[in-house]
C-alpha positions as CSV (number, residue, x, y, z in Angstrom):
1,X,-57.0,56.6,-39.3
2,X,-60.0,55.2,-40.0
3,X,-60.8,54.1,-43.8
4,X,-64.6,55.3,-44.4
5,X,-66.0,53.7,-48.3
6,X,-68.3,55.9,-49.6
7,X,-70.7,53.1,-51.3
8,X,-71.2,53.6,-55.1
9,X,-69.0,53.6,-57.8
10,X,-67.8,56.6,-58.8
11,X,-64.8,58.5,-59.5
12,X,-61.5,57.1,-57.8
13,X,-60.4,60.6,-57.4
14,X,-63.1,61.8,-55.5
15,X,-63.7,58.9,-53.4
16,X,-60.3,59.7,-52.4
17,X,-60.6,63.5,-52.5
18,X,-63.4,63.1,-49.8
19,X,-61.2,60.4,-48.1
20,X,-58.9,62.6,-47.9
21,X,-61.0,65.3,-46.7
22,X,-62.5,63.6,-43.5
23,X,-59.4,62.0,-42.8
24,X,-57.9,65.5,-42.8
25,X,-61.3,66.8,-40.2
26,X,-60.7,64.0,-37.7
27,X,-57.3,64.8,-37.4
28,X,-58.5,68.4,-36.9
29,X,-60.8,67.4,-34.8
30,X,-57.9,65.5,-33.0
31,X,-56.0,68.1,-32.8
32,X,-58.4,69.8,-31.3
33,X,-59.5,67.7,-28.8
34,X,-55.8,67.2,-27.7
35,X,-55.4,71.2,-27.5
36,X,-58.4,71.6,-25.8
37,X,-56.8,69.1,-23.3
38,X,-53.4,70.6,-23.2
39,X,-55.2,74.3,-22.7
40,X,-57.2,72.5,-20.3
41,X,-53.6,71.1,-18.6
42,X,-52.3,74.6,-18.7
43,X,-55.6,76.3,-17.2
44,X,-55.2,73.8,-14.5
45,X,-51.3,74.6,-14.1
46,X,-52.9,78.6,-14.1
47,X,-55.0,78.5,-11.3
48,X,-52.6,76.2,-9.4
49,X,-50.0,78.8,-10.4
50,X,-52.9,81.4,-9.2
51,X,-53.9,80.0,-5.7
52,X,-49.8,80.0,-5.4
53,X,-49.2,83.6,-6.1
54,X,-52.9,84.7,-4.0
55,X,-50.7,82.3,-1.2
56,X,-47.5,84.2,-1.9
57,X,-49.2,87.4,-2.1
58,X,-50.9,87.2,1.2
59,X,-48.1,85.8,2.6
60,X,-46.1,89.1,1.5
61,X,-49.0,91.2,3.0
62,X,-48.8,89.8,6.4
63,X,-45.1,90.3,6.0
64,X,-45.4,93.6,5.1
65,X,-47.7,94.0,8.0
66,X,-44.9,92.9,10.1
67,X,-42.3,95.2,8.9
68,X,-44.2,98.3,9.0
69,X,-44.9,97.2,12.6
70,X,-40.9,96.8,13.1
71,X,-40.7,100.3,11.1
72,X,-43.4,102.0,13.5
73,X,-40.7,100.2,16.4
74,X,-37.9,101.4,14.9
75,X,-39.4,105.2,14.2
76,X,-40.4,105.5,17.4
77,X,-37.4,103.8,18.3
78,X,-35.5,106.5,16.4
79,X,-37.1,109.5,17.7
80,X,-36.7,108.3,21.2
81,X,-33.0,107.5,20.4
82,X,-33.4,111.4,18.4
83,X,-34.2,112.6,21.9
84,X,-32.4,111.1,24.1
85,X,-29.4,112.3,21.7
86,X,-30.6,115.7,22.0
87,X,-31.0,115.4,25.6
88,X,-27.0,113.7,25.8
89,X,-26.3,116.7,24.1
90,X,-27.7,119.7,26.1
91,X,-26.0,117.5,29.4
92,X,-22.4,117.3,27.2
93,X,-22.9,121.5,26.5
94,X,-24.2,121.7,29.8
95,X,-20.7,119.9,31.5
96,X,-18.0,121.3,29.1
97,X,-19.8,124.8,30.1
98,X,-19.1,123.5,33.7
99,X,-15.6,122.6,32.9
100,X,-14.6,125.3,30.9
101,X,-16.1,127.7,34.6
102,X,-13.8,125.0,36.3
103,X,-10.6,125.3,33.8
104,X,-11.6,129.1,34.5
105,X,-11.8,128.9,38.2
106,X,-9.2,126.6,38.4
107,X,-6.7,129.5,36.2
108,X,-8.1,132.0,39.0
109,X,-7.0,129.4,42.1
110,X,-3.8,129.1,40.6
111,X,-3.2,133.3,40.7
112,X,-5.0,133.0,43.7
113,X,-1.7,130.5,45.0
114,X,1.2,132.3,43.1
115,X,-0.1,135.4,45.1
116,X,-0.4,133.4,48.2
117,X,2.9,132.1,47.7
118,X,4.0,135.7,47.4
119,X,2.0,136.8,50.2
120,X,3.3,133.9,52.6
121,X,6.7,134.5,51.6
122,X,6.6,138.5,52.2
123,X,4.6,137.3,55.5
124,X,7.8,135.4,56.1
125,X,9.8,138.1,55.4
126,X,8.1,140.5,57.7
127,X,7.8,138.2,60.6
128,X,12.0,137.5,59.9
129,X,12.1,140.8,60.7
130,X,10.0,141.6,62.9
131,X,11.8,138.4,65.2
132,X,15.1,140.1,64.4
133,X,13.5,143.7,65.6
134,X,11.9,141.7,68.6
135,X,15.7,140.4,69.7
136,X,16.5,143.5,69.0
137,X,14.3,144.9,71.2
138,X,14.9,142.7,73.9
139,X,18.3,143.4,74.2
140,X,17.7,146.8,74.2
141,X,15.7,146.4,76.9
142,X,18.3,143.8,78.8
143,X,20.5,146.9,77.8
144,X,18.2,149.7,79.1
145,X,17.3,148.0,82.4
146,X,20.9,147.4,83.1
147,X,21.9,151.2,82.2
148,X,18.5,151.7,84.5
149,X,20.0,149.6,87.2
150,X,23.6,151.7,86.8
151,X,21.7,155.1,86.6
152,X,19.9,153.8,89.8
153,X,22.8,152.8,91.0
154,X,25.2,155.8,90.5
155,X,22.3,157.7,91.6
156,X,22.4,156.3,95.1
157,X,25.6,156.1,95.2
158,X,25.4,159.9,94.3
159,X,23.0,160.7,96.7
160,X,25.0,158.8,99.4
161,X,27.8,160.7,98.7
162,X,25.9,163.8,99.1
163,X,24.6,162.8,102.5
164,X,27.9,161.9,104.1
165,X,28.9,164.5,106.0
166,X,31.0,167.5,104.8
167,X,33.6,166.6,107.9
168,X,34.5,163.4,106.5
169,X,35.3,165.2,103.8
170,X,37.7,167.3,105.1
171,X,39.3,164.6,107.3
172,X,40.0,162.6,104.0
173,X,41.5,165.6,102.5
174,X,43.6,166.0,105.3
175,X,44.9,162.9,104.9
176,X,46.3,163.2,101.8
């Protein structure tokens, strides 16, 4: 504080009114001054704090840059993978149509065996038979060619006896 006399004589009171007064403008004025510094302080701290969020905020563009790059990956990514899913798909409905025409064809092998099973066994059956007719056969035929070779040979012994001659005959009837 600074002590200012006012020269003359005068009134205590006002002397010290007007003391009072200027003593009460410089430490306005101080004031002042040290806001002025303070707001200057804090203007300062601002644009520091400004040039840090222009920093950050560019910093956050080129990020975002980035990830809509790594979202135009991954979208393209996706629709490829989209694709290829589809295409997976059409080849899995393609092969279980294939194996359902295989579990199918597979249904008509297996009727196609039972009846070849049947069919080899009736084969089996007929060619069981057709051996036994076949023995059967031959020893008809062993049987027929031996009756042939009696029948031949009772016919020549037939036709021998017809050619001998009637005297014998009757010289062997004699005898009796």
């Amino acid at each position: 504080m600074s002590m200012i006399h006012i020269n003359g004589t005068g009134n205590n009171e006002k002397d010290t009114f007007v003391v009072d007064y200027i003593q009460q403008q410089e430490q306005f004025l101080l004031n002042c001054i040290r806001e002025k510094f303070n707001l200057q302080i804090q203007i300062g701290n601002l644009a520091k704090s400004i040039e840090s969020i222009k920093n950050l905020y560019n910093e956050s563009q080129s990020e975002v840059a980035k990830q809509n790059e790594i979202m135009k990956q991954a979208t393209f990514s996706i629709e490829k993978l989209t694709n290829d899913l589809k295409i997976c798909g059409d080849i899995s409905n393609d092969r279980m149509n294939l194996i359902s025409e295989l579990n199918q064809k597979l249904v008509e092998f297996e009727q196609i065996k039972s009846i070849h099973a049947s069919t080899q066994k009736e084969f089996q059956r007929v060619n069981n038979e057709l051996n036994i007719l076949h023995s059967e056969n031959e020893q008809l035929s062993a049987d027929l060619s031996k009756a042939k070779a009696a029948v031949t040979l009772y016919d020549q012994s037939s036709l021998a006896k017809k050619q001998r001659p009637k005297t014998k005959k009757t010289t062997d009837e004699n005898t009796f």
